[in-house]
C-alpha positions as CSV (number, residue, x, y, z in Angstrom):
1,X,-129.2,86.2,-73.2
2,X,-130.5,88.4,-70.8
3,X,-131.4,85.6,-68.3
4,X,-127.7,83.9,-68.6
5,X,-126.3,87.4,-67.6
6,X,-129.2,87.4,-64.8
7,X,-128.1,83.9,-63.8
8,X,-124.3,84.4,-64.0
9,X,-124.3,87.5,-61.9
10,X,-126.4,85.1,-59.2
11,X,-124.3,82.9,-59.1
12,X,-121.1,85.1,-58.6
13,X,-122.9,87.4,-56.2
14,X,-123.5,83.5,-54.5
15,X,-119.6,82.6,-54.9
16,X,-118.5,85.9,-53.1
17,X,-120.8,85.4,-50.2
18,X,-119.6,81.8,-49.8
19,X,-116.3,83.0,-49.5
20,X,-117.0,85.5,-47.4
21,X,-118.9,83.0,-44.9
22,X,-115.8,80.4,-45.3
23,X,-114.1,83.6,-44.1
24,X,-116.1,84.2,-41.5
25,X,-116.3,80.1,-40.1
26,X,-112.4,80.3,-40.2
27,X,-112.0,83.1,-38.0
28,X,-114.2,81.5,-35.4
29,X,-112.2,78.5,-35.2
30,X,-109.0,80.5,-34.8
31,X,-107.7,79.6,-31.2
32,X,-105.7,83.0,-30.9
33,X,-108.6,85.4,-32.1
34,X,-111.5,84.1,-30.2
35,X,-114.1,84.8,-32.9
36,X,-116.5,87.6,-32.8
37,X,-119.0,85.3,-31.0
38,X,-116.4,85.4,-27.4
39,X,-116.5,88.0,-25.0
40,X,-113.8,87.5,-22.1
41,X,-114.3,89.4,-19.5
42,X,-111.5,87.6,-16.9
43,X,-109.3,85.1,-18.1
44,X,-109.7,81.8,-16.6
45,X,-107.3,81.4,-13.7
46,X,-106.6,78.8,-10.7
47,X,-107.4,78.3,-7.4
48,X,-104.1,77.2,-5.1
49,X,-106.4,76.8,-2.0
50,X,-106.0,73.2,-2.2
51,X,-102.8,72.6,-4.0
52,X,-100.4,72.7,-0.4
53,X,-102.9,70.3,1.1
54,X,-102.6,67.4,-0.7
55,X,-100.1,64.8,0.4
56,X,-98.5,61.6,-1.1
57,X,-100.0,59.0,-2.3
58,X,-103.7,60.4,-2.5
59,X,-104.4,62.2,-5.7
60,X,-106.0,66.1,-5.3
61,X,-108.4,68.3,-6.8
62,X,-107.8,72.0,-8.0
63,X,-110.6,74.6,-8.7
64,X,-110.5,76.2,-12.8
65,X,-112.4,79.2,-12.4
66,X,-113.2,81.3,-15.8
67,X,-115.8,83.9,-16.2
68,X,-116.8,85.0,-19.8
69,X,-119.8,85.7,-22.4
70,X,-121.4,85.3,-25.2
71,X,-123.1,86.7,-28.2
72,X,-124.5,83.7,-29.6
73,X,-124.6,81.8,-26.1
74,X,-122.9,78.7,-25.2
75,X,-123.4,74.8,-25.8
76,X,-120.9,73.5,-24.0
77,X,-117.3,74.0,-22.1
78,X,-114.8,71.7,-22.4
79,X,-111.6,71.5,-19.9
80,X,-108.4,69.6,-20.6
81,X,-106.0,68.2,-18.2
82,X,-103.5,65.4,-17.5
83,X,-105.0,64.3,-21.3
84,X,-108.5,63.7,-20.7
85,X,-111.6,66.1,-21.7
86,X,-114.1,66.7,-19.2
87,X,-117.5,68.7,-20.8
88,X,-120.0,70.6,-18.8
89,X,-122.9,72.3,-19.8
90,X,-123.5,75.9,-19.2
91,X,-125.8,78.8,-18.9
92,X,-125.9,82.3,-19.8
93,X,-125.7,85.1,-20.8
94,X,-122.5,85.6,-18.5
95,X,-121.1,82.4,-17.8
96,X,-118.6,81.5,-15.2
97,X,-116.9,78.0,-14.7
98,X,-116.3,76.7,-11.3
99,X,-115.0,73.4,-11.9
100,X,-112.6,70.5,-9.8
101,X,-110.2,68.9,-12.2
102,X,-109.3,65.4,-10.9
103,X,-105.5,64.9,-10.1
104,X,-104.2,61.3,-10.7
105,X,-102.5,59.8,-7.8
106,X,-99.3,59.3,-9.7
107,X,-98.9,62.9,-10.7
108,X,-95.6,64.5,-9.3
109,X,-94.9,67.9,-8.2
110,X,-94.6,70.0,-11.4
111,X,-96.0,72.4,-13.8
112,X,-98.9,71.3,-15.8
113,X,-101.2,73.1,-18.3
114,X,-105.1,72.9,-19.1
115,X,-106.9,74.0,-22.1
116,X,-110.8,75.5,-22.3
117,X,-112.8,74.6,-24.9
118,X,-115.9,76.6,-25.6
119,X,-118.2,75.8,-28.4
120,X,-121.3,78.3,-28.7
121,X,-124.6,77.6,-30.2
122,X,-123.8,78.9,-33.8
123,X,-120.8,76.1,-33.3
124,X,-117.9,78.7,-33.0
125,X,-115.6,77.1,-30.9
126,X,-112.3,79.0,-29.1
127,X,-109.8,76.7,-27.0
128,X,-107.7,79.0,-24.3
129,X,-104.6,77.4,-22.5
130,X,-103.6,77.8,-18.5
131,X,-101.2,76.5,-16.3
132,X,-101.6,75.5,-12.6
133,X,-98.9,73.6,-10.3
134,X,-99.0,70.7,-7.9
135,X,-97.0,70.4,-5.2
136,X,-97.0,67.7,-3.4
137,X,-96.1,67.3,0.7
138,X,-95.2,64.4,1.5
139,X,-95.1,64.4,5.1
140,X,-96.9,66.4,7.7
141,X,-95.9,68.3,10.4
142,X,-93.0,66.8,12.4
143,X,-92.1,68.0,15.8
144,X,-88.8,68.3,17.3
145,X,-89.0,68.9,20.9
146,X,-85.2,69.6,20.5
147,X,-85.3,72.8,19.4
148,X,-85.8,74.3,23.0
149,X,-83.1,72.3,24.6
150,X,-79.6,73.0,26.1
151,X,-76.9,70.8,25.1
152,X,-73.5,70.9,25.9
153,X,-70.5,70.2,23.4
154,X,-69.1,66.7,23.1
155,X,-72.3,65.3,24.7
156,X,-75.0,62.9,22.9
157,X,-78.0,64.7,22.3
158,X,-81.2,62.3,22.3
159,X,-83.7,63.2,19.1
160,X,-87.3,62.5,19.1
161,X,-89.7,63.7,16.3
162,X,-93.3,62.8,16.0
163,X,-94.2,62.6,11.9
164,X,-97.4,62.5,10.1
165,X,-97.6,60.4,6.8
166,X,-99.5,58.5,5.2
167,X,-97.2,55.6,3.8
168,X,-94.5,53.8,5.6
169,X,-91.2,55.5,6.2
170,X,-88.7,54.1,5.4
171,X,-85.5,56.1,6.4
172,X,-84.8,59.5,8.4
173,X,-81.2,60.9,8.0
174,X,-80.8,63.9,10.2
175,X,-77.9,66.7,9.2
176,X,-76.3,69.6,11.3
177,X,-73.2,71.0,11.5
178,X,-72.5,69.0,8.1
179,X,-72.5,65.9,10.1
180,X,-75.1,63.2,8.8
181,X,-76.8,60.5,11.3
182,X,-78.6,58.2,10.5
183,X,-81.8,57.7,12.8
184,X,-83.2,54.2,12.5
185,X,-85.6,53.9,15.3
186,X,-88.8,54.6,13.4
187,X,-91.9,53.6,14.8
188,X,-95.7,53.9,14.7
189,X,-97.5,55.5,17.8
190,X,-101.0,55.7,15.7
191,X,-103.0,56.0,12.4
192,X,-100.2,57.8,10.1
193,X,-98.2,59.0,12.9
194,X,-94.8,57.8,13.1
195,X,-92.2,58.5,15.8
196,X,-88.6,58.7,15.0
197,X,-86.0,59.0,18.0
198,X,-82.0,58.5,17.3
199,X,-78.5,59.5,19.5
200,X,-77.0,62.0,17.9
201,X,-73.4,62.8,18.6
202,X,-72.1,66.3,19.4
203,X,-68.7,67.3,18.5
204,X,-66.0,68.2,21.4
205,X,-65.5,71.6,20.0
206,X,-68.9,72.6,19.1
207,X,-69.4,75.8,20.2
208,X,-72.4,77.6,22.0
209,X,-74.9,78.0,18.9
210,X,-77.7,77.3,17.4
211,X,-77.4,74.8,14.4
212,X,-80.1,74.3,11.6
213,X,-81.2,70.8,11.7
214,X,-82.5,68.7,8.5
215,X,-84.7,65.6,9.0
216,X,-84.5,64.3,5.7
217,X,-87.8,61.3,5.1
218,X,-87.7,59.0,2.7
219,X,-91.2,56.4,1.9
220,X,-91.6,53.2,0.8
221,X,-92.6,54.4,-2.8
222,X,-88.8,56.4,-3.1
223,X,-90.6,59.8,-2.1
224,X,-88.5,61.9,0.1
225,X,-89.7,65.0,2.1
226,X,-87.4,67.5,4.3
227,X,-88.5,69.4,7.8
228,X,-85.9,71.8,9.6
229,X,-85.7,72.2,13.3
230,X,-83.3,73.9,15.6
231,X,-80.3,72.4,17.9
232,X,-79.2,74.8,20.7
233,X,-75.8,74.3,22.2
234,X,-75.1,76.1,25.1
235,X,-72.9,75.7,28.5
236,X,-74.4,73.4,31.4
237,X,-73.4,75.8,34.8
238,X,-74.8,73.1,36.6
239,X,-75.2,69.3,36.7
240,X,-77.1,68.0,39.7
241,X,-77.7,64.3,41.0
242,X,-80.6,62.8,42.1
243,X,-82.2,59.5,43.7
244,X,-82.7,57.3,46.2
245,X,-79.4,56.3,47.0
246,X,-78.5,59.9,47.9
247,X,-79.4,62.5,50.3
248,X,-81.7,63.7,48.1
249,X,-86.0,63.4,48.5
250,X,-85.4,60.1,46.5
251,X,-86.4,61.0,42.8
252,X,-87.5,64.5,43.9
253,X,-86.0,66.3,40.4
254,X,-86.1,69.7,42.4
255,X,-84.8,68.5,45.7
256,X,-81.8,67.6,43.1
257,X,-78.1,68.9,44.5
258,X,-76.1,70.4,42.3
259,X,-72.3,69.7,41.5
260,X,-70.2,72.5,41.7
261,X,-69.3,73.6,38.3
262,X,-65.2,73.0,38.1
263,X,-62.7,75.4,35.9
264,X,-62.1,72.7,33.6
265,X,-64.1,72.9,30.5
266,X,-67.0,70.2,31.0
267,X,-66.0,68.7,34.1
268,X,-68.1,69.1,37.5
269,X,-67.5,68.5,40.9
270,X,-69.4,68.0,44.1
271,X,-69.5,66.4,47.8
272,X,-72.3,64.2,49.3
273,X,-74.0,61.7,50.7
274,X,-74.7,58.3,48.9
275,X,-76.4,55.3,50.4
276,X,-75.5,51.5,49.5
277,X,-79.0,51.4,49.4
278,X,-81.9,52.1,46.9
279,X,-82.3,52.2,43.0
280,X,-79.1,54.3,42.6
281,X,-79.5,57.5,41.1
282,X,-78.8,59.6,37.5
283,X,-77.0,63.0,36.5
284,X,-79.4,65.6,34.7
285,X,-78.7,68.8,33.6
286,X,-81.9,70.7,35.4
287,X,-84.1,69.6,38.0
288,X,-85.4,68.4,35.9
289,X,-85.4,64.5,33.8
290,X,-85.9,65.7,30.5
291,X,-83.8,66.2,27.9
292,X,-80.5,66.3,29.9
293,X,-80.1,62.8,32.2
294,X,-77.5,60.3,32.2
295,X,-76.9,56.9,33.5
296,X,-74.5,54.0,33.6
297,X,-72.7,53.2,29.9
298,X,-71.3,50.0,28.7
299,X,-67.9,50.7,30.9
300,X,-67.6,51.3,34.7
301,X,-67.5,54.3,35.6
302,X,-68.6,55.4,32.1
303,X,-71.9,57.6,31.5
304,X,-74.3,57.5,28.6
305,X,-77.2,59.5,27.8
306,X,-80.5,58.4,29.0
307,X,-78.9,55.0,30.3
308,X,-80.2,52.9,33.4
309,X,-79.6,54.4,36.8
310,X,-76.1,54.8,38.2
311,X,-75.5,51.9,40.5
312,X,-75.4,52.7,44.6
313,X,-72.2,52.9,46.7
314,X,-70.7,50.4,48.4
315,X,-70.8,51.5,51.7
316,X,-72.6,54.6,53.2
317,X,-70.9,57.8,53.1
318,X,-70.0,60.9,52.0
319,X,-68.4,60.9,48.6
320,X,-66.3,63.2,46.2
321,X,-67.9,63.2,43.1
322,X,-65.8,63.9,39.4
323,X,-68.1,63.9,36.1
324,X,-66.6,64.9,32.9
325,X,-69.5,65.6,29.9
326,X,-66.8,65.6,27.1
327,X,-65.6,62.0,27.9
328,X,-68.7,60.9,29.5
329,X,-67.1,59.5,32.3
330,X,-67.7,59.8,36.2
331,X,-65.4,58.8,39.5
332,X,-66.6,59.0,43.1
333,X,-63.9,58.4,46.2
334,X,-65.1,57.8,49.9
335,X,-64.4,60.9,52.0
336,X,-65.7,60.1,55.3
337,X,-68.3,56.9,56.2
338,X,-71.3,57.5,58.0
339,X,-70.8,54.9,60.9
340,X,-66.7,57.4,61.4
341,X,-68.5,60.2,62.9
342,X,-68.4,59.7,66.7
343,X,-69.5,63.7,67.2
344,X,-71.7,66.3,66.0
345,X,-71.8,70.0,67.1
346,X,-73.8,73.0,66.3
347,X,-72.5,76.6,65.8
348,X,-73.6,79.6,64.4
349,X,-74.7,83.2,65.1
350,X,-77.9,81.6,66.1
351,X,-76.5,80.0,69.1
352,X,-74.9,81.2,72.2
353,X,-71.4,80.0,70.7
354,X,-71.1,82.0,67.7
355,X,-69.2,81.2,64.9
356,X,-66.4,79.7,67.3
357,X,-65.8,76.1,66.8
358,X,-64.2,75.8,70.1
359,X,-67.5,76.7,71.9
360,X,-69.7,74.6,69.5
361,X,-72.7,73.2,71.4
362,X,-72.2,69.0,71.5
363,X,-75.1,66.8,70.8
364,X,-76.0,63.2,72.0
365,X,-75.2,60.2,69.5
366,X,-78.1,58.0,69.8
367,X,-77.4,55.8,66.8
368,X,-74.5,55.4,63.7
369,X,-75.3,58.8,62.5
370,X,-77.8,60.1,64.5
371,X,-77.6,62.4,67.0
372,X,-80.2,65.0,69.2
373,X,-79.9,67.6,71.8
374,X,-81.5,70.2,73.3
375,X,-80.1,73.9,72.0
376,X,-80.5,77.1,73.5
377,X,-81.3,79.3,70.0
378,X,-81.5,83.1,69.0
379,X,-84.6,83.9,67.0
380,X,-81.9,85.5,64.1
381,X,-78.6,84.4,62.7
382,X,-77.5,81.1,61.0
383,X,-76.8,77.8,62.6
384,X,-74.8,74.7,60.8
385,X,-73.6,71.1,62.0
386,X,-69.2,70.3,62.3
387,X,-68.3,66.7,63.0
388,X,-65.5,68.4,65.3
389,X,-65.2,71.5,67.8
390,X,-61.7,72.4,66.7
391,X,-61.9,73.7,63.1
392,X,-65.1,74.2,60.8
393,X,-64.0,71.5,58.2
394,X,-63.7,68.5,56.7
395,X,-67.5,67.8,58.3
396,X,-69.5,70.1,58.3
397,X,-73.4,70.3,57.0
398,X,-75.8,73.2,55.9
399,X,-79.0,74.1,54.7
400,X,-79.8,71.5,51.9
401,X,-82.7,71.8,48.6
402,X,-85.8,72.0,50.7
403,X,-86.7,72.1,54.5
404,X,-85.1,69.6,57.3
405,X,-82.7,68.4,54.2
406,X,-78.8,69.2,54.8
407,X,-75.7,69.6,52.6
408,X,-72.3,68.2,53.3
409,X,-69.0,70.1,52.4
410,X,-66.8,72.7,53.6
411,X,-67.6,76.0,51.5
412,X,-71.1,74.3,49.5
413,X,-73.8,75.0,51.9
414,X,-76.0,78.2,53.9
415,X,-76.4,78.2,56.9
416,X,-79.7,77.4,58.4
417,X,-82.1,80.0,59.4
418,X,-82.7,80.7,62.7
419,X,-86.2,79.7,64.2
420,X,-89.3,83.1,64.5
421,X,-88.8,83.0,67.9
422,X,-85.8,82.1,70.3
423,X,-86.2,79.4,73.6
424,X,-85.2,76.2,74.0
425,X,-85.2,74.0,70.8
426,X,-84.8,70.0,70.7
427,X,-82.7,69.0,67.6
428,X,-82.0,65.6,65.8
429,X,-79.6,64.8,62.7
430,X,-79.9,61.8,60.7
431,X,-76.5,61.6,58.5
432,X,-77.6,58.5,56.9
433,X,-80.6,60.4,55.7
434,X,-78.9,64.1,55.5
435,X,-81.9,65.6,57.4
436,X,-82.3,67.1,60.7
437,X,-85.4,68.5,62.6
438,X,-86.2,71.7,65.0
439,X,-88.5,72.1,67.7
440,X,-89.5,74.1,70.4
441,X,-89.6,72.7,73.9
């Protein structure tokens, strides 16, 4: 009897403990507690070093970093993302997990999770969840030279962006001034490098400001990326022409003359001398070619932007010039020919005859156009050319762009300097070629 009793307490004393140890086994396998054999120190966390960086259609890595111990030590360390398992063995007694975590090409820009599992060498095993996100750029860096450019309202602005990517693109849309345009000349200057150029129309009552642009990309693979730029619009004081069919240093863009800038809103005016000689010559907004130039449209007398050069004059002369920037169009009207000017004079507070026309100093013609004398000059004052001695206009030139150049027009020049030192000076004028030339005898 005594030995059943014996036995039978065993055997519950055996029962209780087994529970107890079921207990025990349960708790460890309890995601939310951790079981007693888990220590965190620093929850796992990730790295978003590389997650800007990576760009359509190559896949990416990110970094899962988690730092932890434990009292029994660890077998393994499982990680979980995009569905797969990935196990790495470990070493303690603190462990940390530096680990890259694959990501599939075909994985979009979102929010994703990953799960740790840790299983420790008495085979307790505690799962933990995270979250990481991938975003994805489609496109790299995209330059639009625009954004430093002056513009004027009712003009065609020429775009040019260079693009990185590394797919084909397939369309660019760019958007200002909720106006769309579609740019379709997309081409490839090198290894992933696309260049994208388009006319884009600017409305006649667009005011002076500066209006967000939107280059909106789109891939062969339906993936579409957005860049922003800047389009300044602001007032063109001056337009200037420039070439060699005009009196300027050929295609000199800073020996460029300027065209008077008229009251009319867009509309410009000047005087001068074109040749029916040369390449013809172009309109630009600076002296310089880029990004304001114009050339001859599909019309006569029409301009477009960035078009072949304006054609040259039918006969040598000096020329009234009319360009309006709104309705692109351009008229020029034959003052005086070169081969009508019989005379030339020179007068000027740095001659003997003042500013008197009536005692201007006569030169010699030598040639249609040219002419040469000798002048007695003052070494100060200002000294200009008249085609008459009776009043100071219709011809009369002046001090031009650069040295020995000369400007035609009534009220559009400076005089010319007067030499360093006074004496006797021998003096030549070529009208066809709006120069002249000084020197001492």
């Amino acid at each position: 009897m005594k030995k059943e009793f014996e036995m039978k307490y065993v055997k519950n004393i055996a029962g209780w403990l087994f529970v107890v140890w079921v207990l025990f086994f349960m708790s460890c396998k309890d995601p939310e507690s951790g079981g007693p054999g888990i220590d965190y120190n620093t929850a796992p966390k990730i790295s978003d070093k590389t997650d800007q960086e990576m760009k359509y259609p190559s896949g990416g890595e990110i970094d899962i970093d988690a730092e932890f111990s434990s009292t029994f030590g660890l077998l393994e360390v499982g990680v979980k993302a995009f569905g797969n398992w990935t196990t790495y063995n470990v070493s303690g007694p603190l462990y940390m997990l530096d680990q890259q975590v694959d990501i599939p090409i075909t994985t979009p820009s979102a929010e994703y999770e990953y799960t740790l599992r840790m299983v420790t060498t008495k085979w307790d095993t505690l799962f933990l969840a995270g979250k990481f996100d991938v975003v994805r750029q489609i496109f790299g860096k995209i330059n639009i030279p625009s954004d430093t450019s002056l513009y004027r309202p009712g003009n065609v602005v020429s775009f040019n962006a260079t693009v990185t990517s590394e797919t084909e693109i397939n369309s660019a849309v760019l958007t200002y001034n909720e106006q769309a345009v579609v740019l379709n000349d997309i081409s490839l200057a090198g290894e992933n490098l696309y260049v994208i150029k388009g006319q884009v129309p600017l409305a006649d009552n667009l005011p002076k400001n500066d209006y967000d642009l939107e280059l909106r990309l789109t891939n062969l693979g339906g993936q579409e990326g957005t860049v922003t730029g800047v389009l300044k619009v602001e007032p063109i004081d001056v337009l200037y022409y420039v070439g060699n069919s005009t009196g300027t240093n050929g295609w000199d863009a800073q020996a460029a003359y300027g065209l008077t800038y008229n009251v009319a809103e867009n509309t410009f005016k000047t005087s001068g001398l074109f040749k029916s000689t040369g390449d013809g010559f172009k309109l630009i907004g600076q002296r310089d070619f880029e990004p304001l130039q114009w050339g001859i449209g599909d019309m006569p007398w029409t301009l477009e932007d960035h078009g072949e050069n304006l054609p040259p004059v039918a006969v040598d002369g000096y020329y009234q010039v009319d360009v309006n920037l709104v309705k692109l169009t351009y008229t020029m009207s034959l003052d005086m020919r070169v081969d009508e000017v019989d005379e030339m004079y020179v007068v000027g507070t740095a001659t003997n005859a003042g500013d008197d026309p009536t005692k201007a100093i006569m030169l010699t013609k030598d040639a249609e156009g040219v002419f040469s004398g000798v002048v007695v000059m003052k070494d100060s004052g200002t000294f200009n050319f008249i085609g008459q001695n009776t009043a100071p206009g219709p011809r009369a030139w002046g001090k031009g762009i650069q040295p020995g150049q000369l400007r035609w027009g009534v009220g559009q020049f400076e005089g010319i300097e007067a030499p360093q030192d006074a004496g006797n000076y021998f003096i030549t004028v070529d009208l066809l070629g709006a120069t002249y030339s000084i020197a001492k005898q």
